[in-house]
C-alpha positions in Angstrom: -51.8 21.2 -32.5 -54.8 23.0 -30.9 -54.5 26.4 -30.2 -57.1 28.9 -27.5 -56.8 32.6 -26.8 -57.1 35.0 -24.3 -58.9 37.7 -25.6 -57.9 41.4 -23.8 -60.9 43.6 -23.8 -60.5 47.3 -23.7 -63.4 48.0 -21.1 -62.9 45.3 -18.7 -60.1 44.2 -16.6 -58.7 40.8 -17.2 -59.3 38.5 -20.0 -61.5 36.0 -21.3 -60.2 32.9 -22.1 -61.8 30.4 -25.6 -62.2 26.6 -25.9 -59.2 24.8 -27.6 -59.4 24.9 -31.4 -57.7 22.7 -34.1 -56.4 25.5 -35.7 -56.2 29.3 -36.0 -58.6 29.5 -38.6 -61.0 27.7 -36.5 -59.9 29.6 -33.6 -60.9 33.3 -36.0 -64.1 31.5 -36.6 -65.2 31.5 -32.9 -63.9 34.5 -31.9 -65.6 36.1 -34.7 -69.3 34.4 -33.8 -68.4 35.1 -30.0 -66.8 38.5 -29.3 -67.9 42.0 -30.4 -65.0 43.5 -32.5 -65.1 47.0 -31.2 -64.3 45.5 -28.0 -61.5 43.3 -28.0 -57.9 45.2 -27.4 -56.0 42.1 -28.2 -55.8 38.8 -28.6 -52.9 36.4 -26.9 -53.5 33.4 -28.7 -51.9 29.9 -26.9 -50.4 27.0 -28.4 -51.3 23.7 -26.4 -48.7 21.1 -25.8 -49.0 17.6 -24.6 -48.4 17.4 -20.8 -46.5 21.0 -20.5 -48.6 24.1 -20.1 -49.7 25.9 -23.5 -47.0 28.6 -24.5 -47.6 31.7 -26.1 -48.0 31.4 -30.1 -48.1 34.9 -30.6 -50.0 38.4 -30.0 -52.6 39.5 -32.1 -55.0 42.4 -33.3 -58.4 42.1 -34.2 -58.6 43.9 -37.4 -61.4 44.0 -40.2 -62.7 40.9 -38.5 -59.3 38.5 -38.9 -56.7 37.8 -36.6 -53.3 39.9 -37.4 -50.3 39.1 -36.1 -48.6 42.1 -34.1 -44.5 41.0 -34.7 -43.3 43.7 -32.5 -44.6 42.2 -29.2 -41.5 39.1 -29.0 -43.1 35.7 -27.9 -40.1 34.0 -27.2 -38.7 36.8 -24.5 -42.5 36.2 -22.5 -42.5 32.5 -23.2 -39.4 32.4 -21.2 -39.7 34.9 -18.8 -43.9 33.3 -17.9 -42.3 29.8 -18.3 -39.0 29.8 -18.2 -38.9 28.0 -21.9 -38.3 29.0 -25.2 -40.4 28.3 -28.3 -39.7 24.0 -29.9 
């Protein structure tokens, strides 16, 4: 599985979008050497999927320096309603 984001910053309008990572650790790593903390609103991190496009893993905060997982956002409602799937 590799996984990206699209990181939401609170001063700018649109996003910014990270190289595919193996894994969500890997994916906290980069973000924390590449983005300033105080900036970041959210993070919308993407799960890639062999010939389909990458669906939604799940919406996240940026807190204390680690990814934290906001489970009042529901991925699976976007997921469909972005493209028209539901989470495999």
């Amino acid at each position: 599985m590799m996984y990206a984001a699209q990181v939401h910053a609170s001063d700018a309008e649109g996003f910014w979008l990270t190289p595919n990572c193996p894994s969500i650790k890997h994916l906290e790593a980069y973000l924390t050497k590449a983005f300033d903390p105080d900036v970041v609103d959210q993070i919308v991190v993407l799960k890639a999927r062999k010939y389909k496009l990458p669906q939604i893993h799940g919406f996240y905060d940026w807190v204390d320096g680690r990814l934290k997982l906001d489970r009042n956002k529901p991925i699976g409602v976007h997921n469909a309603i972005f493209f028209g799937e539901t989470n495999d």
